[in-house]
C-alpha positions as CSV (number, residue, x, y, z in Angstrom):
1,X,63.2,71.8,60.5
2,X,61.8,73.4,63.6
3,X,62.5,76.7,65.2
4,X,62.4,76.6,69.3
5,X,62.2,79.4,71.1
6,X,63.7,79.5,74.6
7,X,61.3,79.1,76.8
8,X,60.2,81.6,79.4
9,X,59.6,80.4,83.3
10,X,56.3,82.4,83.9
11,X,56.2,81.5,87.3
12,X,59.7,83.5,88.4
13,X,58.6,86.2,85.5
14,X,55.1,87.3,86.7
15,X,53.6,90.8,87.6
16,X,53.8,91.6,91.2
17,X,52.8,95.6,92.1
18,X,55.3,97.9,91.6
19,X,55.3,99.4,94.7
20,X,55.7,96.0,96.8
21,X,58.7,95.5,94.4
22,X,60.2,98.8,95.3
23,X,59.7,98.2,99.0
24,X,61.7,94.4,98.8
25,X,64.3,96.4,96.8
26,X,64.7,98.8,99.0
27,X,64.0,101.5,96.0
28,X,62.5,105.1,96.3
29,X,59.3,105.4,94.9
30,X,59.6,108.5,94.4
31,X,61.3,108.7,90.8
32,X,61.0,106.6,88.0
33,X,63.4,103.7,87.1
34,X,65.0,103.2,83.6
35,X,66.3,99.6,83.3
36,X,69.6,98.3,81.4
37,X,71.1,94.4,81.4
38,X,74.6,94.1,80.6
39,X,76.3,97.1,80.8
40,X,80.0,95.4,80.2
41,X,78.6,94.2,76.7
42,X,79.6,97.2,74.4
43,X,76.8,96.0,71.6
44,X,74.0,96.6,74.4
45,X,75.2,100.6,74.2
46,X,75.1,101.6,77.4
47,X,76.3,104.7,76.8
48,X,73.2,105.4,74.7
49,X,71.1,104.3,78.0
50,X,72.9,106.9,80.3
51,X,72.3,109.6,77.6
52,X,69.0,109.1,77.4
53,X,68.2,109.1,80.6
54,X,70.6,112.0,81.2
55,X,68.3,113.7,78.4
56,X,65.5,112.9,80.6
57,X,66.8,114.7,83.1
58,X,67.6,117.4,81.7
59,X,64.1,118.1,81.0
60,X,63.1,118.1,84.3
61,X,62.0,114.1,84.3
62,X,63.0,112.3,87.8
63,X,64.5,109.2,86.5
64,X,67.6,107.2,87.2
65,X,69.3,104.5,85.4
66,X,69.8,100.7,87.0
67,X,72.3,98.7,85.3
68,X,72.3,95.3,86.2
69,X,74.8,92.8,85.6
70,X,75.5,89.3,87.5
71,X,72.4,89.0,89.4
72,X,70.4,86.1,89.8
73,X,68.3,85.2,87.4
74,X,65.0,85.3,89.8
75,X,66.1,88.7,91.3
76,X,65.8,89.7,87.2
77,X,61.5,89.6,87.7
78,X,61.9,91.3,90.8
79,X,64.1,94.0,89.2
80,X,61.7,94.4,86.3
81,X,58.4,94.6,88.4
82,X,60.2,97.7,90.7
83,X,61.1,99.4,87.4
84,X,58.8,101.6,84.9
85,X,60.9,100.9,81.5
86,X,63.2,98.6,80.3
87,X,65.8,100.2,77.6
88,X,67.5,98.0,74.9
89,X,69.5,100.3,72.4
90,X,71.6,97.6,71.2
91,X,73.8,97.3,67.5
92,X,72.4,93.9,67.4
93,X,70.2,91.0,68.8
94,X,69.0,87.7,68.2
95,X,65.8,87.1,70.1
96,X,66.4,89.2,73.2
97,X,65.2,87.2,76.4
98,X,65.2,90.1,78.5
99,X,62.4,91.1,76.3
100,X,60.2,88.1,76.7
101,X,61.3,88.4,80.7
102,X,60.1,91.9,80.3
103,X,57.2,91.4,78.6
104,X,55.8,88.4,81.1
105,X,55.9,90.9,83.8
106,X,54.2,93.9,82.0
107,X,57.3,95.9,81.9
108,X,57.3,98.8,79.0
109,X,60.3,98.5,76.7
110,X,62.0,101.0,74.5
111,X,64.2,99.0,71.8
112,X,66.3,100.3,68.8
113,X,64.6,97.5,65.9
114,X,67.0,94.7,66.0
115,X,66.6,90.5,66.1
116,X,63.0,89.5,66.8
117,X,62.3,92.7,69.0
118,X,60.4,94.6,66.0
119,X,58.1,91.4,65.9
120,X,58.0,90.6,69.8
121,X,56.7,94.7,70.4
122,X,54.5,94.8,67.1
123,X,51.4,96.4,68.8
124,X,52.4,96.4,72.7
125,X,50.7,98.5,74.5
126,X,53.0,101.0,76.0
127,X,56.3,99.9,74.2
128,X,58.3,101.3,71.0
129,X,61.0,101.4,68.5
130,X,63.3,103.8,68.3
131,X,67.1,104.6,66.6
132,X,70.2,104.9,68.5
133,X,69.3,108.8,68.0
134,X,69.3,110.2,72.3
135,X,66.4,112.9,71.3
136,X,64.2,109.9,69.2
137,X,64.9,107.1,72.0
138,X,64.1,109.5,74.5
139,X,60.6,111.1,72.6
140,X,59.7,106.8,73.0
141,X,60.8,106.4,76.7
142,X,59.0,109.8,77.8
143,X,56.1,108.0,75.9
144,X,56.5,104.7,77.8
145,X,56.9,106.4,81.4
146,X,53.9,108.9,80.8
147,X,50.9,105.8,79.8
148,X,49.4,103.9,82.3
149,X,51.4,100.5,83.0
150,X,50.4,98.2,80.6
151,X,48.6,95.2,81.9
152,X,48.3,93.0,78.7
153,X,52.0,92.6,77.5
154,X,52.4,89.0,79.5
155,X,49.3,87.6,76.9
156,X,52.2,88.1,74.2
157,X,54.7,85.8,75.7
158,X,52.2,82.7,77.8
159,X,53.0,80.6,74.3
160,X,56.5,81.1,75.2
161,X,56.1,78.8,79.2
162,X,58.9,76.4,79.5
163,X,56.6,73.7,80.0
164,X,55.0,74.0,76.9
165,X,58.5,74.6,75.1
166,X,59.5,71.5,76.6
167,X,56.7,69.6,75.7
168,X,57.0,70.8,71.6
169,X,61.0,69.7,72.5
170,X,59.7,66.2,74.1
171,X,57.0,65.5,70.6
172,X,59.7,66.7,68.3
173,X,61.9,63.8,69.8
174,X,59.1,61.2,69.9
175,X,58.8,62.0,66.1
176,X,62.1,61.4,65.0
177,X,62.3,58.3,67.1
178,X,59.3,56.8,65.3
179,X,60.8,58.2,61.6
């Protein structure tokens, strides 16, 4: 058998300047912006986001928290682009595709070490690991916010274009057709 990964559409998820992202969204540029999917879905731990962040804060960091939920899925590059980290302190994951997403637009991420994620971030530039512990997972995302923006991540993910998924998907049926 044959693992597929879900493909990634590296056209939508692409590095655009922060700054010209900021100014579509309408977003100060003036503090940095911790990023969270799903807040309704308990396993993604929101709570742990907004106490990390409120950490933050308390130590004098200007950050805010976006939590985004129901938006379409081309706004998602958009969103990652105007924003300096993405956080995923969830109980659980398979393979994350807001992590892929992230990763194709150079977007640090801070993740506890669940699914794929330990493999997907194994030497990123800029990204890390953490527990579910607030002062750990905020040591990493002080880390992330304090480097330079990465500008190497998307190289991880350019095996993961939906073009070339599709293809593997198209020769994998070909095969069995001729078997």
């Amino acid at each position: 058998f044959e693992v597929i990964p879900n493909g990634l559409n590296l056209e939508v998820f692409q590095p655009i300047p922060r700054t010209q992202a900021r100014r579509k969204l309408k977003w100060s540029t003036k503090q940095k912006v911790a990023l969270f999917f799903s807040p309704h879905r308990a396993v993604k731990r929101v709570d742990i986001a907004r106490d990390v962040v409120k950490h933050l804060q308390n130590q004098g960091i200007n950050i805010i928290l976006k939590e985004v939920s129901k938006v379409p899925h081309k706004e998602v590059a958009l969103l990652m682009n105007a924003s300096d980290v993405l956080l995923l302190p969830s109980d659980w994951e398979g393979s994350p595709n807001v992590v892929k997403e992230a990763l194709a637009c150079n977007l640090p991420i801070v993740a506890t070490p669940v699914g794929d994620v330990p493999e997907l971030l194994r030497g990123a530039e800029g990204c890390y690991l953490a527990s579910q512990n607030i002062q750990e997972f905020s040591c990493a995302v002080k880390k992330a916010l304090s480097a330079p923006r990465p500008s190497s991540l998307r190289e991880r993910v350019i095996h993961l274009d939906n073009k070339l998924i599709a293809q593997r998907i198209f020769n994998i049926y070909r095969r069995v057709a001729r078997e």
